[in-house]
mmCIF file as gemmi writes it, N, C-alpha and C atoms, coordinates in Angstrom:
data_model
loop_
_atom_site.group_PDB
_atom_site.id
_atom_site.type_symbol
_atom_site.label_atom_id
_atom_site.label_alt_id
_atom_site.label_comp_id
_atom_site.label_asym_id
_atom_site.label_entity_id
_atom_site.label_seq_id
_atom_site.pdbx_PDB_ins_code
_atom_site.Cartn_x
_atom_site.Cartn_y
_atom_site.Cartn_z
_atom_site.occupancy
_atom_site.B_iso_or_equiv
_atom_site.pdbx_formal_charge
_atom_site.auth_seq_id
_atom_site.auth_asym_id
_atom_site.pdbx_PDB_model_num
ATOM 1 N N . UNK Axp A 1 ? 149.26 13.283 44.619 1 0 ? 1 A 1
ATOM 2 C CA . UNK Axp A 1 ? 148.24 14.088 45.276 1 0 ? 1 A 1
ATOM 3 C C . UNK Axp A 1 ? 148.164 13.667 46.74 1 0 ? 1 A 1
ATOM 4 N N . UNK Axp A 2 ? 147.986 14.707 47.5 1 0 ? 2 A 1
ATOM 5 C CA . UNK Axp A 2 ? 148.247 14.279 48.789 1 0 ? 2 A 1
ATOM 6 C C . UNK Axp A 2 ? 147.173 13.412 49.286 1 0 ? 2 A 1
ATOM 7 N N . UNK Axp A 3 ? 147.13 12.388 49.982 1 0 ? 3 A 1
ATOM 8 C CA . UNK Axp A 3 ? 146.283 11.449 50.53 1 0 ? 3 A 1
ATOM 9 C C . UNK Axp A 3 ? 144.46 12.373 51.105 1 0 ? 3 A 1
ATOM 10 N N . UNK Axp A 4 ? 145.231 13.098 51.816 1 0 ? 4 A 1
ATOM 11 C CA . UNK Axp A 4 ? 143.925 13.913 52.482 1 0 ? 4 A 1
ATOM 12 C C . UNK Axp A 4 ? 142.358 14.859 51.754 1 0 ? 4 A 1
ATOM 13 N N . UNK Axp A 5 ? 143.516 14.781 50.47 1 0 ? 5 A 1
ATOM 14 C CA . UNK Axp A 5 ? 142.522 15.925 49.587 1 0 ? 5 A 1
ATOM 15 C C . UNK Axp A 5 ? 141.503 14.705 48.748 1 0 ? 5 A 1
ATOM 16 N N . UNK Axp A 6 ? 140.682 15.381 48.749 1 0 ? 6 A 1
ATOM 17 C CA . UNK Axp A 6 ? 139.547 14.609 47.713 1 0 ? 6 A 1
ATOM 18 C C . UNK Axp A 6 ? 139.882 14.991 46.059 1 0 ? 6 A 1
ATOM 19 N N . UNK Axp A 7 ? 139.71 14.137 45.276 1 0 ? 7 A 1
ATOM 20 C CA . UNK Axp A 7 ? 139.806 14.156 44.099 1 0 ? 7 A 1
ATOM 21 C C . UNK Axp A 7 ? 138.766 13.703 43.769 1 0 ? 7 A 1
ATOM 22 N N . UNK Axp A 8 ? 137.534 15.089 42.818 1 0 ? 8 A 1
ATOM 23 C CA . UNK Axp A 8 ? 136.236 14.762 42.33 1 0 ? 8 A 1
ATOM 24 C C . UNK Axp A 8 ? 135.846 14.832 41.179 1 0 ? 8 A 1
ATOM 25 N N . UNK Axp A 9 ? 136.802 14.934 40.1 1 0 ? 9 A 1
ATOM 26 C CA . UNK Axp A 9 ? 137.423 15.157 38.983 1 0 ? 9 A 1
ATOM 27 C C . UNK Axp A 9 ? 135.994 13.901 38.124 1 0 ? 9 A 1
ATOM 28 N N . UNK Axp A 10 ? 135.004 14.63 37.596 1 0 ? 10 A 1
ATOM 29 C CA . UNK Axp A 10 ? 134.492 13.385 36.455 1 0 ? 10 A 1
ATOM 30 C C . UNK Axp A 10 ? 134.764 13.613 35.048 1 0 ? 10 A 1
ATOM 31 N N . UNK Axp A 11 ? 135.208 13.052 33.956 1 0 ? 11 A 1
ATOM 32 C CA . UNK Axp A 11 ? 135.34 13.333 32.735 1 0 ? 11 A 1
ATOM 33 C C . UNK Axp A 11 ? 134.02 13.416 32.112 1 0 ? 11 A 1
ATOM 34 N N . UNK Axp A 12 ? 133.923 14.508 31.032 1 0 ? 12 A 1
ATOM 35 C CA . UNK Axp A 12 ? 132.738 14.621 30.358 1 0 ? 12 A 1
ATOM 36 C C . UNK Axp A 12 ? 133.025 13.963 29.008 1 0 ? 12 A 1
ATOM 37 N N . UNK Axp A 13 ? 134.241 13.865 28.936 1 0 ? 13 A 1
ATOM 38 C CA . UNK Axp A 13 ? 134.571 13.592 27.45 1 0 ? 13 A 1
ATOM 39 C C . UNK Axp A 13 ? 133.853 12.443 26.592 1 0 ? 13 A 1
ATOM 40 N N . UNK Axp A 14 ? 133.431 11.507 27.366 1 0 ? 14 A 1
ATOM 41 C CA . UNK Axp A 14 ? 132.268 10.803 26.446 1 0 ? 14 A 1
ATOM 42 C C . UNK Axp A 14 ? 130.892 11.582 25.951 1 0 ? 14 A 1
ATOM 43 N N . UNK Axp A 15 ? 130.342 12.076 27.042 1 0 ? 15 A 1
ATOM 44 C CA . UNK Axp A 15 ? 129.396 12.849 26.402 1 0 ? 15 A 1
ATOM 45 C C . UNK Axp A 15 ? 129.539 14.061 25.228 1 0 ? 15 A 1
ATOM 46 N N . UNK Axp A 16 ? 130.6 14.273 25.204 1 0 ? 16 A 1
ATOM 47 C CA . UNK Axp A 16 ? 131.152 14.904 23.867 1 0 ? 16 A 1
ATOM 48 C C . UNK Axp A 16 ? 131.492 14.232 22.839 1 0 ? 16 A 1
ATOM 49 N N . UNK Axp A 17 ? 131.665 13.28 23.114 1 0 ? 17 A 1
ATOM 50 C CA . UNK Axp A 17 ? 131.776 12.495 21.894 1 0 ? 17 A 1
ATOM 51 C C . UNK Axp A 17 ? 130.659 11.346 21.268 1 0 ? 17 A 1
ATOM 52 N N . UNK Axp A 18 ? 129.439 12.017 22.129 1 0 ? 18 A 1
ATOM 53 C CA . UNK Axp A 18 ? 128.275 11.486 21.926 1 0 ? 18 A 1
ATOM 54 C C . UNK Axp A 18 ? 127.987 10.063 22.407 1 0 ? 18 A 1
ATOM 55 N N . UNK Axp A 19 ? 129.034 9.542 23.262 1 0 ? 19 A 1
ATOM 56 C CA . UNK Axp A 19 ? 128.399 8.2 24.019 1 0 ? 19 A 1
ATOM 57 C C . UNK Axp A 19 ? 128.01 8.618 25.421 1 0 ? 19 A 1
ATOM 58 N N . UNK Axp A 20 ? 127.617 7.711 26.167 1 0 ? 20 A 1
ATOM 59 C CA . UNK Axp A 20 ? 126.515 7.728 27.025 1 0 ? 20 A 1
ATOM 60 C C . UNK Axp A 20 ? 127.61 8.091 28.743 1 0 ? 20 A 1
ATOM 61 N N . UNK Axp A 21 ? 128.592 8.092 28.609 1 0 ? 21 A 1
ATOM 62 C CA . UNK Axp A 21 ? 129.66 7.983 29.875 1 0 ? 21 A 1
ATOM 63 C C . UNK Axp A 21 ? 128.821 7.973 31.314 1 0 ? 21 A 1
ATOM 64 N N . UNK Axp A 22 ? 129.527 8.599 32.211 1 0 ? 22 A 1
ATOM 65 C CA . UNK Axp A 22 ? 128.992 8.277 33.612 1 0 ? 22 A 1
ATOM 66 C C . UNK Axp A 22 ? 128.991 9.658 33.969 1 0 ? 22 A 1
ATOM 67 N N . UNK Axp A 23 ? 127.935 10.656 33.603 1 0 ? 23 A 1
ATOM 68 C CA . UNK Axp A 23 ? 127.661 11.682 34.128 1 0 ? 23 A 1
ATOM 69 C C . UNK Axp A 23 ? 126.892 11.814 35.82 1 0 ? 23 A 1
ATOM 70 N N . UNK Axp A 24 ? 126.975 12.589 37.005 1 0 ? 24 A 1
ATOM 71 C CA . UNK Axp A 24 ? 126.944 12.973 37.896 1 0 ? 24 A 1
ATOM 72 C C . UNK Axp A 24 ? 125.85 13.363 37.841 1 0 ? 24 A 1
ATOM 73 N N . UNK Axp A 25 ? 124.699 13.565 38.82 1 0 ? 25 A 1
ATOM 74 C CA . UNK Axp A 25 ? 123.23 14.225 39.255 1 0 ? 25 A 1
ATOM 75 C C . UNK Axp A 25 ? 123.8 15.876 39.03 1 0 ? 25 A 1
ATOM 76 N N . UNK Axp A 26 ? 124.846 15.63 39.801 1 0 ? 26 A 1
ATOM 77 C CA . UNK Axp A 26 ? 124.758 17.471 40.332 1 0 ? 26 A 1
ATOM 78 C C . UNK Axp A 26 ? 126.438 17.836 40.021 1 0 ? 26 A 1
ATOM 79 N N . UNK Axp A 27 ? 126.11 19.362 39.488 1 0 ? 27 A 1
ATOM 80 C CA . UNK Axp A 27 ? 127.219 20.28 39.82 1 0 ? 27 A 1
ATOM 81 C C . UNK Axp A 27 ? 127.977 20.774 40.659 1 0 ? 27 A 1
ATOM 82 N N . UNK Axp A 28 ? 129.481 21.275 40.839 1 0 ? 28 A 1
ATOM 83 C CA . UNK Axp A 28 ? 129.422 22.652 41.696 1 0 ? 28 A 1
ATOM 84 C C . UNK Axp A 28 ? 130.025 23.25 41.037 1 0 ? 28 A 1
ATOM 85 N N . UNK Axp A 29 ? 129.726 24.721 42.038 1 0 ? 29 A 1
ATOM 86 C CA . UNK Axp A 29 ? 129.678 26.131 41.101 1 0 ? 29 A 1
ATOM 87 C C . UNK Axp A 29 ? 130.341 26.879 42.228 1 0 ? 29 A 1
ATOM 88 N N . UNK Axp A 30 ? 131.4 27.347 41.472 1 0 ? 30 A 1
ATOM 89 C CA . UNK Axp A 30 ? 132.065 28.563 42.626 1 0 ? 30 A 1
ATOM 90 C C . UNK Axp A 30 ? 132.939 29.745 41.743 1 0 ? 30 A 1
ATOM 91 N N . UNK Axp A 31 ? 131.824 30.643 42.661 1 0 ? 31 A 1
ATOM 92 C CA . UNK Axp A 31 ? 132.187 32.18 42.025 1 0 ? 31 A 1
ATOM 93 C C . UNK Axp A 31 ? 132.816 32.921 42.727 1 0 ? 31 A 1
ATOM 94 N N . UNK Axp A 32 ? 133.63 33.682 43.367 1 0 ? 32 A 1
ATOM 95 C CA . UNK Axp A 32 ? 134.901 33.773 43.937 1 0 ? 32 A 1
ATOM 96 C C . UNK Axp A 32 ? 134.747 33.197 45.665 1 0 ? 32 A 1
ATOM 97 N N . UNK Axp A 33 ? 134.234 33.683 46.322 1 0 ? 33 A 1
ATOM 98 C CA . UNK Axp A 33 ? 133.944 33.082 47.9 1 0 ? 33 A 1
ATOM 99 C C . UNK Axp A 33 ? 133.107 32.986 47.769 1 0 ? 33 A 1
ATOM 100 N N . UNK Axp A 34 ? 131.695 32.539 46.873 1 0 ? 34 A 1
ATOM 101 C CA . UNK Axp A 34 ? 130.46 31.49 47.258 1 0 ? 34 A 1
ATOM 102 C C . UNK Axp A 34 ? 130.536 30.573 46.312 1 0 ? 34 A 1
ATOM 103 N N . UNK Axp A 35 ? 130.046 29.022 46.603 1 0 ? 35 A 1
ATOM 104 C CA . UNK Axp A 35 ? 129.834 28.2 45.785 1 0 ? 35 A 1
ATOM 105 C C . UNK Axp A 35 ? 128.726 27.233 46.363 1 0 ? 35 A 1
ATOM 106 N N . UNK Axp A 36 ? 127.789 26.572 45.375 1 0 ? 36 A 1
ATOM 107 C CA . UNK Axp A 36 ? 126.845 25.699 45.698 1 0 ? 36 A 1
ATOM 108 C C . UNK Axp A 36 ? 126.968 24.795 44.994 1 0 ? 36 A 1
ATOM 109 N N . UNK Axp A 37 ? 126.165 23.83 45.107 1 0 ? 37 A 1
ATOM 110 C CA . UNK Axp A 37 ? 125.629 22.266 43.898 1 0 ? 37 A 1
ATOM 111 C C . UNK Axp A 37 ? 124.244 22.609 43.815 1 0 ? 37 A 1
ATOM 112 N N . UNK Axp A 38 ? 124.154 22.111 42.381 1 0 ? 38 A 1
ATOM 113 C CA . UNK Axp A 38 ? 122.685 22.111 41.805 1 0 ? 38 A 1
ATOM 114 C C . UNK Axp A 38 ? 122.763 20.737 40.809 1 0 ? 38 A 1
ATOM 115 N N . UNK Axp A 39 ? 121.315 20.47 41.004 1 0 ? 39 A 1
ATOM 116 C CA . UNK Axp A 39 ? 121.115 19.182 39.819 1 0 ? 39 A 1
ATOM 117 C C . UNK Axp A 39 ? 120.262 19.969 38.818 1 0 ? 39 A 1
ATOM 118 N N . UNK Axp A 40 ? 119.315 19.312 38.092 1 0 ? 40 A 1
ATOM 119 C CA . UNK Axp A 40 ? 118.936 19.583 36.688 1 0 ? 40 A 1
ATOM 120 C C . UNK Axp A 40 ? 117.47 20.526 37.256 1 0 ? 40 A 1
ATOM 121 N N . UNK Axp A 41 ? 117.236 20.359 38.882 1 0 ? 41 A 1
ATOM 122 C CA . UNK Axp A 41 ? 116.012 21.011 39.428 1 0 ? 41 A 1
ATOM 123 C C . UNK Axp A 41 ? 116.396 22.045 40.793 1 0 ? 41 A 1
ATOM 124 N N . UNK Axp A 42 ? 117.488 21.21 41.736 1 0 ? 42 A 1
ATOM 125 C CA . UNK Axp A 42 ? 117.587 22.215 42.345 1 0 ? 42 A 1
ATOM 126 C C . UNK Axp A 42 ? 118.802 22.935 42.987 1 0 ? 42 A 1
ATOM 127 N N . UNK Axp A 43 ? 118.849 24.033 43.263 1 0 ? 43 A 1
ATOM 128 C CA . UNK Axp A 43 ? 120.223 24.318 43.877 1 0 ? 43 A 1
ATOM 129 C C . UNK Axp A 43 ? 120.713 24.788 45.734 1 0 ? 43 A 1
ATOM 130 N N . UNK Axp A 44 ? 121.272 24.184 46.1 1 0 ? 44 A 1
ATOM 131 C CA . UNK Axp A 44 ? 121.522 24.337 47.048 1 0 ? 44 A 1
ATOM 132 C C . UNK Axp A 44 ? 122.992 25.521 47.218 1 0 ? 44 A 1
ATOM 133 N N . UNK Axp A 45 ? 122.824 26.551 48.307 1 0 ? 45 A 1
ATOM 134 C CA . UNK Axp A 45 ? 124.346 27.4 48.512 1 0 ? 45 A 1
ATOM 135 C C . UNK Axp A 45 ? 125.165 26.873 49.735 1 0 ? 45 A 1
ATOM 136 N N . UNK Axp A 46 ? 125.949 27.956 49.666 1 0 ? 46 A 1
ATOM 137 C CA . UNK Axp A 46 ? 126.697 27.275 50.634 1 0 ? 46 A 1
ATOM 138 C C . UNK Axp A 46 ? 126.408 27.702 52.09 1 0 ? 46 A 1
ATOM 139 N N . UNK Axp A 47 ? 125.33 28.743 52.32 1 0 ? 47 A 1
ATOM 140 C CA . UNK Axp A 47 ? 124.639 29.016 53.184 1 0 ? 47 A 1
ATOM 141 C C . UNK Axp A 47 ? 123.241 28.084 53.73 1 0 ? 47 A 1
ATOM 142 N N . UNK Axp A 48 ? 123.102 27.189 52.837 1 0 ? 48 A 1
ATOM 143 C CA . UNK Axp A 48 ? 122.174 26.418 52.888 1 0 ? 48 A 1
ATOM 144 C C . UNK Axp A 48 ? 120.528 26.399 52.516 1 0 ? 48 A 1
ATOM 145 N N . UNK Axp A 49 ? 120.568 27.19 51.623 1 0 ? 49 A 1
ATOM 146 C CA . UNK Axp A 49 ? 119.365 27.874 50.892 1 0 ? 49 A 1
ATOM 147 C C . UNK Axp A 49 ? 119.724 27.045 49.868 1 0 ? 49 A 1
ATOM 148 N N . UNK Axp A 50 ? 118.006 26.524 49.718 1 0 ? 50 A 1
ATOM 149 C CA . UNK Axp A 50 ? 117.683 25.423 48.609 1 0 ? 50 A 1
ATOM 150 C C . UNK Axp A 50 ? 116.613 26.348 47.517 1 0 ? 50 A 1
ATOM 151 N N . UNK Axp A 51 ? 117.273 26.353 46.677 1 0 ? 51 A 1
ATOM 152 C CA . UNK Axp A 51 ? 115.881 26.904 45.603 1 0 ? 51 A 1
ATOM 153 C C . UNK Axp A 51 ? 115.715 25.841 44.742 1 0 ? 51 A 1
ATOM 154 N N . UNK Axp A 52 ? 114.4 26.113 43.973 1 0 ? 52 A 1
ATOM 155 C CA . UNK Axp A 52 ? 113.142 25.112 43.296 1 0 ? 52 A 1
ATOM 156 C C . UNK Axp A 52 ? 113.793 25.918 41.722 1 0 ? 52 A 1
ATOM 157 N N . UNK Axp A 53 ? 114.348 25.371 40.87 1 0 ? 53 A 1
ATOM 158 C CA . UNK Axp A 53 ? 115.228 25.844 39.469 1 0 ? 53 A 1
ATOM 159 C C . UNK Axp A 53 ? 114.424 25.379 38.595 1 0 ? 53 A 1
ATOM 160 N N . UNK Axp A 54 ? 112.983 25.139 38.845 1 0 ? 54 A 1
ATOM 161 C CA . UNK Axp A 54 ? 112.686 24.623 37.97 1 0 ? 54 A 1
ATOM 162 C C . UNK Axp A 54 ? 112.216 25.644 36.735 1 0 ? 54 A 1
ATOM 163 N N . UNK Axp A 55 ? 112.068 26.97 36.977 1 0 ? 55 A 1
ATOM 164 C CA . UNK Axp A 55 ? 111.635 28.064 35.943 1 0 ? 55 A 1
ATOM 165 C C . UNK Axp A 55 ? 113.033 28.755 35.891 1 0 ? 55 A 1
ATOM 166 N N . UNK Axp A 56 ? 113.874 28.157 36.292 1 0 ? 56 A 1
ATOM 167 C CA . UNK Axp A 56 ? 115.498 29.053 35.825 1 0 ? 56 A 1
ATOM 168 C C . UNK Axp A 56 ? 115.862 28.491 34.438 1 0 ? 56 A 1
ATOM 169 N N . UNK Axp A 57 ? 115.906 30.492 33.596 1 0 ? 57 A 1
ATOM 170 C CA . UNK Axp A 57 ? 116.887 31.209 34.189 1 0 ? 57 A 1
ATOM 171 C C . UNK Axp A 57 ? 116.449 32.183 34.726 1 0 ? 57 A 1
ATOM 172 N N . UNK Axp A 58 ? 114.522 32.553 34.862 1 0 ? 58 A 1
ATOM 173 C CA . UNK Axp A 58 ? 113.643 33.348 35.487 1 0 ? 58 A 1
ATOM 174 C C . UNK Axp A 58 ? 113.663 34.016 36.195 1 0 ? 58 A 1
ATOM 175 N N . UNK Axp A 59 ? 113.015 32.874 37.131 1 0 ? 59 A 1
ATOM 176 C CA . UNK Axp A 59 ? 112.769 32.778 38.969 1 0 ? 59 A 1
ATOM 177 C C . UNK Axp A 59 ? 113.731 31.496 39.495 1 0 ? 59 A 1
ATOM 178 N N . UNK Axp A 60 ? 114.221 31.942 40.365 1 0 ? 60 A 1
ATOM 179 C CA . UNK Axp A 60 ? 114.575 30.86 41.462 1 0 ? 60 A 1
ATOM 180 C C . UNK Axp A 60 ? 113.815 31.215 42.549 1 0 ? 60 A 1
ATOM 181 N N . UNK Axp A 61 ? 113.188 30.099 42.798 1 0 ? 61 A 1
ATOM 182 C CA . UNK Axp A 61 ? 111.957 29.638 44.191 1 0 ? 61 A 1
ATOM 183 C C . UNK Axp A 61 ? 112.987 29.591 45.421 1 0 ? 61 A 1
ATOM 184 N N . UNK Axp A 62 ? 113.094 30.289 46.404 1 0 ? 62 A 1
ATOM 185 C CA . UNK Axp A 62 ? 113.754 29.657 47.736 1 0 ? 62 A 1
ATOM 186 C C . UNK Axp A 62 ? 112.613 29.011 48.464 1 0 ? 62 A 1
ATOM 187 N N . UNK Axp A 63 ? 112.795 27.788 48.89 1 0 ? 63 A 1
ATOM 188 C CA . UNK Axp A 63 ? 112.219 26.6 49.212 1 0 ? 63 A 1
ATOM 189 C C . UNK Axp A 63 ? 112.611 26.588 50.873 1 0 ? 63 A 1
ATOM 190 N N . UNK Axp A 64 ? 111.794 27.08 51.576 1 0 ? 64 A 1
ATOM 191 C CA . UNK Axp A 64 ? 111.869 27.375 53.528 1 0 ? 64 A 1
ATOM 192 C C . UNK Axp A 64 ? 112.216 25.727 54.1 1 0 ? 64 A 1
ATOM 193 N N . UNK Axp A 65 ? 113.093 25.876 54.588 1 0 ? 65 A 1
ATOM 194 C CA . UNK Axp A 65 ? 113.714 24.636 55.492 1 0 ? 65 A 1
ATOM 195 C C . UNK Axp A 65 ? 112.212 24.054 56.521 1 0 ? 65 A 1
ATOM 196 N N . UNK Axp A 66 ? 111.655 24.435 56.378 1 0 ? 66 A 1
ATOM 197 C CA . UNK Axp A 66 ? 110.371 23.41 56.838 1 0 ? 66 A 1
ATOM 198 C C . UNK Axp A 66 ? 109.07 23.005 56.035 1 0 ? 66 A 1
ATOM 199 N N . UNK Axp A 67 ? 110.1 23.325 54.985 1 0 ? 67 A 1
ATOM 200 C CA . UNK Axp A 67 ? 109.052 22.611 53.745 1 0 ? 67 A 1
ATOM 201 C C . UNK Axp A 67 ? 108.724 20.95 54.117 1 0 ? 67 A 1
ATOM 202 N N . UNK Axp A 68 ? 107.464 20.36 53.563 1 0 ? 68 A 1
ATOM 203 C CA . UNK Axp A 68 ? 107.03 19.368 53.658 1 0 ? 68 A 1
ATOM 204 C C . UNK Axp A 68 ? 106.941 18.206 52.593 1 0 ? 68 A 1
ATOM 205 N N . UNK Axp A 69 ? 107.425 18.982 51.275 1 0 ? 69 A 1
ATOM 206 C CA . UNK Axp A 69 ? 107.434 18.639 49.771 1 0 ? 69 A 1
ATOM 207 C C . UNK Axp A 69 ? 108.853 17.368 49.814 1 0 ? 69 A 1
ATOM 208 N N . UNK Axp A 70 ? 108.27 16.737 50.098 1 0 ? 70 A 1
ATOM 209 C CA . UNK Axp A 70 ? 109.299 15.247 50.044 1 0 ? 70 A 1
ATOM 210 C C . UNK Axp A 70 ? 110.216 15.469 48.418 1 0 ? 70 A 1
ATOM 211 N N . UNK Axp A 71 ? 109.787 16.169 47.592 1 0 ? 71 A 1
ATOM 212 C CA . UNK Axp A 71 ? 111.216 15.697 46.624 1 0 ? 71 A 1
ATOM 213 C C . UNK Axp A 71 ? 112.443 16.675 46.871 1 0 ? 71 A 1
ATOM 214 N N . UNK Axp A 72 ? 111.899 18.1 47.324 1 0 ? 72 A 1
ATOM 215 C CA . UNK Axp A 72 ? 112.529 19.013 48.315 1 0 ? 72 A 1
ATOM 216 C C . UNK Axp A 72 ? 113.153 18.574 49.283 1 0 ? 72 A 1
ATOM 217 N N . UNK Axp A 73 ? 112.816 18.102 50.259 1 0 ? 73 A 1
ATOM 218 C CA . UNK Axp A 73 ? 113.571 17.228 50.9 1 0 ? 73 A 1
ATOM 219 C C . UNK Axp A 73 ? 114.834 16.3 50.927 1 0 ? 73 A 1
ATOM 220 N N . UNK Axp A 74 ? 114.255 15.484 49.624 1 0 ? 74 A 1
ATOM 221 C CA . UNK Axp A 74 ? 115.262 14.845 49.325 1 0 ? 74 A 1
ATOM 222 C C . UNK Axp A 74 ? 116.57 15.804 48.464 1 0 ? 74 A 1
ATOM 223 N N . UNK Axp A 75 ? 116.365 16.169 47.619 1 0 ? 75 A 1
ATOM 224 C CA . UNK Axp A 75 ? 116.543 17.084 47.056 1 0 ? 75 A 1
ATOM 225 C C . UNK Axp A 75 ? 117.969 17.785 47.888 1 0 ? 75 A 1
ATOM 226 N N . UNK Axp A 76 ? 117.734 18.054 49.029 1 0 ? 76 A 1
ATOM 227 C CA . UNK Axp A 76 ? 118.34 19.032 50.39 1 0 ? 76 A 1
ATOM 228 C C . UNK Axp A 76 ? 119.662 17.994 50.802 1 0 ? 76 A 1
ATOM 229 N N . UNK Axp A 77 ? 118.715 17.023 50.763 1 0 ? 77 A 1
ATOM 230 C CA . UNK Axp A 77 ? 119.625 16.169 51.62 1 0 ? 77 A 1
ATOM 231 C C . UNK Axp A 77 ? 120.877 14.997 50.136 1 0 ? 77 A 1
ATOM 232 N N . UNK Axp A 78 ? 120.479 15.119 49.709 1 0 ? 78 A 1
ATOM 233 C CA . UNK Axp A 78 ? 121.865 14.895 48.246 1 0 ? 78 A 1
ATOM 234 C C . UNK Axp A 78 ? 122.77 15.431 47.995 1 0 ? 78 A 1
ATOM 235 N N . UNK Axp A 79 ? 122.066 16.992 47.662 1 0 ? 79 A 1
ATOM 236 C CA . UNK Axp A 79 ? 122.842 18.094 47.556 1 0 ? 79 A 1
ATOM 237 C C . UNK Axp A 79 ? 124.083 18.564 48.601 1 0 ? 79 A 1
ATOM 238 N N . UNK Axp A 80 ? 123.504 18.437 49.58 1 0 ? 80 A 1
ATOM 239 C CA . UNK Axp A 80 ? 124.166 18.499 51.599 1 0 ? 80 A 1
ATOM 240 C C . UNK Axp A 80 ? 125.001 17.845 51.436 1 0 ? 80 A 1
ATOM 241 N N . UNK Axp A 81 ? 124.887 16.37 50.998 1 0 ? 81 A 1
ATOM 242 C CA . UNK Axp A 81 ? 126.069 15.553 50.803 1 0 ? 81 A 1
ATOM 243 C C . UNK Axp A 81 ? 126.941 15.365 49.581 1 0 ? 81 A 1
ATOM 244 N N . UNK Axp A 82 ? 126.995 15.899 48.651 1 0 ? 82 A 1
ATOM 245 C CA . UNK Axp A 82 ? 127.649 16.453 48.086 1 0 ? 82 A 1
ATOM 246 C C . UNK Axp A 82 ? 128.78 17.382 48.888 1 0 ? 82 A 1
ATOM 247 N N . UNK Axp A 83 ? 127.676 18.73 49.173 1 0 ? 83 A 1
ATOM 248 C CA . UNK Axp A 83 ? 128.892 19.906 49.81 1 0 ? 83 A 1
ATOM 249 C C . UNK Axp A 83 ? 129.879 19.068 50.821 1 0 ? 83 A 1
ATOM 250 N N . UNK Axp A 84 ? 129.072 18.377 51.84 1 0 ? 84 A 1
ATOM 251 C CA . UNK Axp A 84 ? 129.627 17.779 52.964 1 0 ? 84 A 1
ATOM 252 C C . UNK Axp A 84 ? 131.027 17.259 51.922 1 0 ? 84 A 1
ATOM 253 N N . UNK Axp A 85 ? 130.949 16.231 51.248 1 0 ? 85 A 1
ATOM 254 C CA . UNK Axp A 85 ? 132.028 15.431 50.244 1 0 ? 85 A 1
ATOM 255 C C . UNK Axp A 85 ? 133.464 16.503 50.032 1 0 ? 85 A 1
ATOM 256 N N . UNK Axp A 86 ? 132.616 17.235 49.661 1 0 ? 86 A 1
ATOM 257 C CA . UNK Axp A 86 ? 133.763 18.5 49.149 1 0 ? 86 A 1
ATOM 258 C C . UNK Axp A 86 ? 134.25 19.542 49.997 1 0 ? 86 A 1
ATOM 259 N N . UNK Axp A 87 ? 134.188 19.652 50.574 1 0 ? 87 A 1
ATOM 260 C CA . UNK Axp A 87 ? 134.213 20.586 52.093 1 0 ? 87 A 1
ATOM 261 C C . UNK Axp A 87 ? 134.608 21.683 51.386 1 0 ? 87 A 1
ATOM 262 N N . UNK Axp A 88 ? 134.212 22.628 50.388 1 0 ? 88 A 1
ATOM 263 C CA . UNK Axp A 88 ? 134.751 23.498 50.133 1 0 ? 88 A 1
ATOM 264 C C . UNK Axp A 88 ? 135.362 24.815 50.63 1 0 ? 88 A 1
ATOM 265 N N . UNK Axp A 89 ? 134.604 24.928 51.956 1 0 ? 89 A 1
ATOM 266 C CA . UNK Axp A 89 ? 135.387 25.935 52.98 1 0 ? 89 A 1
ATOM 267 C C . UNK Axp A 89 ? 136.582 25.778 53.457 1 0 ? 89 A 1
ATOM 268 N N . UNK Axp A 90 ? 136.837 24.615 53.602 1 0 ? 90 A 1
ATOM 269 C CA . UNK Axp A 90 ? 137.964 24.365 54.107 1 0 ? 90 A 1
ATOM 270 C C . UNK Axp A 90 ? 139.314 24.92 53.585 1 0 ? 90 A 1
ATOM 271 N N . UNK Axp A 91 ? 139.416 24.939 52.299 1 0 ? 91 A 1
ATOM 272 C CA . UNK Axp A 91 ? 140.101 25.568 51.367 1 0 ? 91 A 1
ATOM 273 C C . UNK Axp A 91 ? 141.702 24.802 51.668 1 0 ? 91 A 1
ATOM 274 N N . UNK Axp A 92 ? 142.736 25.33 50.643 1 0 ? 92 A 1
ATOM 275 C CA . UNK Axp A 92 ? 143.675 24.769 51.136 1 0 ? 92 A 1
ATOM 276 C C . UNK Axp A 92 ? 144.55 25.233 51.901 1 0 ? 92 A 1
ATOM 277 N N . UNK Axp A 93 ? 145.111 24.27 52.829 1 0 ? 93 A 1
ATOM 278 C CA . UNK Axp A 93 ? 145.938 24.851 54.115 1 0 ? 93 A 1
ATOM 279 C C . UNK Axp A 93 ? 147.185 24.418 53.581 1 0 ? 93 A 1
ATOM 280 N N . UNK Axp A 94 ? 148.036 25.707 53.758 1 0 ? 94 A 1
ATOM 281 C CA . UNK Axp A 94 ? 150.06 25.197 53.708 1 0 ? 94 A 1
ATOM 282 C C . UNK Axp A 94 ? 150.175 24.559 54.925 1 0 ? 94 A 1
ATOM 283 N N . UNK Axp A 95 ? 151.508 23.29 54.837 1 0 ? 95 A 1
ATOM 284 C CA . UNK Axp A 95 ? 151.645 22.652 55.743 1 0 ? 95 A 1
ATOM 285 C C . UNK Axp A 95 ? 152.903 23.89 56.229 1 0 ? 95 A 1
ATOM 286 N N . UNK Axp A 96 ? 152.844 23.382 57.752 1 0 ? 96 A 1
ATOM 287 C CA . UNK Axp A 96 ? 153.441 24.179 58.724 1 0 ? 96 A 1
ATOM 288 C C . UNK Axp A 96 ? 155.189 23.761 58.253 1 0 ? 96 A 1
């Protein structure tokens, strides 16, 4: 695998087999050109819209970037780094 690319690959296979393994906070999700991360409360896109998941599969809450709600916050800023991790826009480039 080429040096440059990230490899984020976690196995679930313990939790299928009913032991406790090393599961991840958050997802990502990509549906043909959009994708976001979400944890078990919230989801962030790749536009940067954070919604409040907590009544999904309902309502999703979009949560205004000058919210004051510190778990929101934090919340923003996990998720962010995640995407940041994965650069998923970037997509893959053929070498010249």
């Amino acid at each position: 695998m080429p040096a440059e690319l990230t490899f984020d690959g976690h196995s679930f296979a313990p939790q299928l087999r009913g032991e406790a393994g090393t599961p991840r906070e958050w997802v990502y999700v990509q549906l043909g050109a959009k994708w976001y991360v979400c944890s078990s409360r919230w989801k962030l896109t790749q536009d940067g819209e954070l919604y409040d998941m907590k009544d999904a599969p309902f309502i999703e809450k979009l949560v205004g970037r000058d919210t004051k709600d510190p778990k929101a916050i934090a919340a923003r800023e996990k998720l962010q780094k995640a995407l940041d991790g994965l650069k998923p826009g970037e997509g893959k480039k053929d070498k010249e």
